[in-house]
C-alpha positions as CSV (number, residue, x, y, z in Angstrom):
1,X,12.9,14.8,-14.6
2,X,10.4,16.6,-11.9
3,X,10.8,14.6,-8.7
4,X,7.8,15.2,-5.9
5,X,8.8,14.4,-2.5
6,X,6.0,13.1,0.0
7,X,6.8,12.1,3.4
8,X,4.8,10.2,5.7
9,X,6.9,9.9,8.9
10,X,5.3,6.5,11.1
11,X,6.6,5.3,14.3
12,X,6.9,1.2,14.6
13,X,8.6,-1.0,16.6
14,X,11.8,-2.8,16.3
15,X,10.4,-5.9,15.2
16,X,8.1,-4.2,12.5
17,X,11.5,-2.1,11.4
18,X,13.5,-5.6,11.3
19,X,9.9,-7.1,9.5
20,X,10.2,-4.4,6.6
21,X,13.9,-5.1,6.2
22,X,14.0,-8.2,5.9
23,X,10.7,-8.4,3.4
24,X,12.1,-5.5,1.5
25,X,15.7,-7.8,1.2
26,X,13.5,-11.0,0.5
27,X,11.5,-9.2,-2.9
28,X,15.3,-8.5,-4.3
29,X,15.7,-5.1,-3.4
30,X,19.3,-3.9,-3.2
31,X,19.6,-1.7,0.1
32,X,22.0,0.8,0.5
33,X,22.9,2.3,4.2
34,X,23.6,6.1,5.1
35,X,24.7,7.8,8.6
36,X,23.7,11.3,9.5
37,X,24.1,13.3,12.0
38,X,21.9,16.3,12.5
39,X,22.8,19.2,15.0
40,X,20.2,21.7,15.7
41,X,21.3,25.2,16.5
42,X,19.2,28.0,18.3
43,X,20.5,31.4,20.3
44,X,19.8,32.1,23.6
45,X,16.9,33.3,23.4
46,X,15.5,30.2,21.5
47,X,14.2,32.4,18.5
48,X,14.3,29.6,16.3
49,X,12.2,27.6,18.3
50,X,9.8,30.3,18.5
51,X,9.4,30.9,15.0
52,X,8.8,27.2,14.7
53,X,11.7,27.0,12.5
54,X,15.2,24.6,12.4
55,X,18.7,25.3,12.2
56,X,20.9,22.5,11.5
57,X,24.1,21.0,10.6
58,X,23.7,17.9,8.6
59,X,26.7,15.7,8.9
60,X,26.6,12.5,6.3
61,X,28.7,9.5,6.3
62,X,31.3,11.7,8.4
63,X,32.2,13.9,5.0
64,X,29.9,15.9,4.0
65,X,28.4,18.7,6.1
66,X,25.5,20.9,5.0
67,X,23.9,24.0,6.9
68,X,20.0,23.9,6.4
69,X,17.1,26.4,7.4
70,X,13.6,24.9,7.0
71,X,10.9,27.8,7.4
72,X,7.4,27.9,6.5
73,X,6.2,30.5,3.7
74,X,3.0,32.6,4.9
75,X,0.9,30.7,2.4
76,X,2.4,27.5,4.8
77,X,4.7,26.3,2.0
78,X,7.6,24.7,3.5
79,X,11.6,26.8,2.6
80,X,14.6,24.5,2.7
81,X,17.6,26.7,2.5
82,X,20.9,24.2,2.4
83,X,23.9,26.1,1.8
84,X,27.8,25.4,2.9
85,X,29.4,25.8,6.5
86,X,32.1,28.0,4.9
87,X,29.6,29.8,3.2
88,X,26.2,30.6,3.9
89,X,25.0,34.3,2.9
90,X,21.5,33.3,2.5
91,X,20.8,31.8,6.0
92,X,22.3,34.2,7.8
93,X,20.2,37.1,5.9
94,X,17.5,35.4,6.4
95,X,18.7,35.2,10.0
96,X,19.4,38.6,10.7
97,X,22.4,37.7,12.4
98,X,25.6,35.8,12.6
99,X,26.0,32.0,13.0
100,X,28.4,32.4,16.3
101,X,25.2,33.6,17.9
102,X,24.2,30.1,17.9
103,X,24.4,27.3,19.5
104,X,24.0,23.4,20.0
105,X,20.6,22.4,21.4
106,X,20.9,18.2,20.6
107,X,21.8,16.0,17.8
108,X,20.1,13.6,16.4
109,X,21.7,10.2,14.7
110,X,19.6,8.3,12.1
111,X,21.3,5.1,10.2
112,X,19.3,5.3,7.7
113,X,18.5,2.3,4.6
114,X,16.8,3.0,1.5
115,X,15.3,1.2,-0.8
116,X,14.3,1.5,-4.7
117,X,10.5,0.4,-5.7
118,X,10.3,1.5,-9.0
119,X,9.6,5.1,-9.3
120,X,9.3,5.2,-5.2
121,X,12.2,5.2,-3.2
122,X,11.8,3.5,0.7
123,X,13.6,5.2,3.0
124,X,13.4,3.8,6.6
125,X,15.0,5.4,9.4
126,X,16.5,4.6,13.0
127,X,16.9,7.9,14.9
128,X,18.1,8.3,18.4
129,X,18.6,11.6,20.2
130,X,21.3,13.3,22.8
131,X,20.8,15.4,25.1
């Protein structure tokens, strides 16, 4: 099965977040809740930033962690490498470098509840920043 990912990211309030949460509940829908923890990584000299690219380390319900690189092709396709923390040859080619060149910028926690619509799947997020 080919699944296509489109994201529309839209900022609403609190009340509107509680409004679609308890609509989405009222129509039947069983929601199901995640916790994720991103930490975004960049050197000294912020290269990452400047490239417009992220570094991060995805934490998810406390167990499992993920390294990720999201660059954008020159034809402005977006490149999600997601490899291990023990392991991650790719990223780090990609890089240049070595990972203990980098370090903690902020983190970013989103409780996140999804939702299944038939062939669409809701996802509604709750993000707050450190740092």
């Amino acid at each position: 099965m080919k699944v296509i990912e489109y994201e529309e990211r839209v900022l609403i309030s609190e009340i509107d977040y509680n409004k679609v949460i308890a609509d989405t509940k009222l129509q039947g829908k069983e929601l199901s809740y995640l916790e994720i923890e991103n930490i975004y990584l960049d050197n000294k000299e912020k290269d990452i930033r400047n490239k417009g690219w992220i570094l991060r380390i995805r934490n998810t319900n406390n167990t499992n962690q993920e390294l990720t690189l999201k660059y954008r092709n020159p034809d402005n396709s977006t490149v999600e490498v997601n490899e291990t923390l023990d392991e991650h040859p790719e990223i780090e080619k990609i890089l240049g470098n070595k990972l203990e060149n980098f370090q903690e910028i902020t983190r970013l926690k989103t409780d996140r509840i999804e939702a299944q619509f038939e062939d669409y799947l809701l996802v509604i997020d709750k993000n707050s920043y450190s740092r």
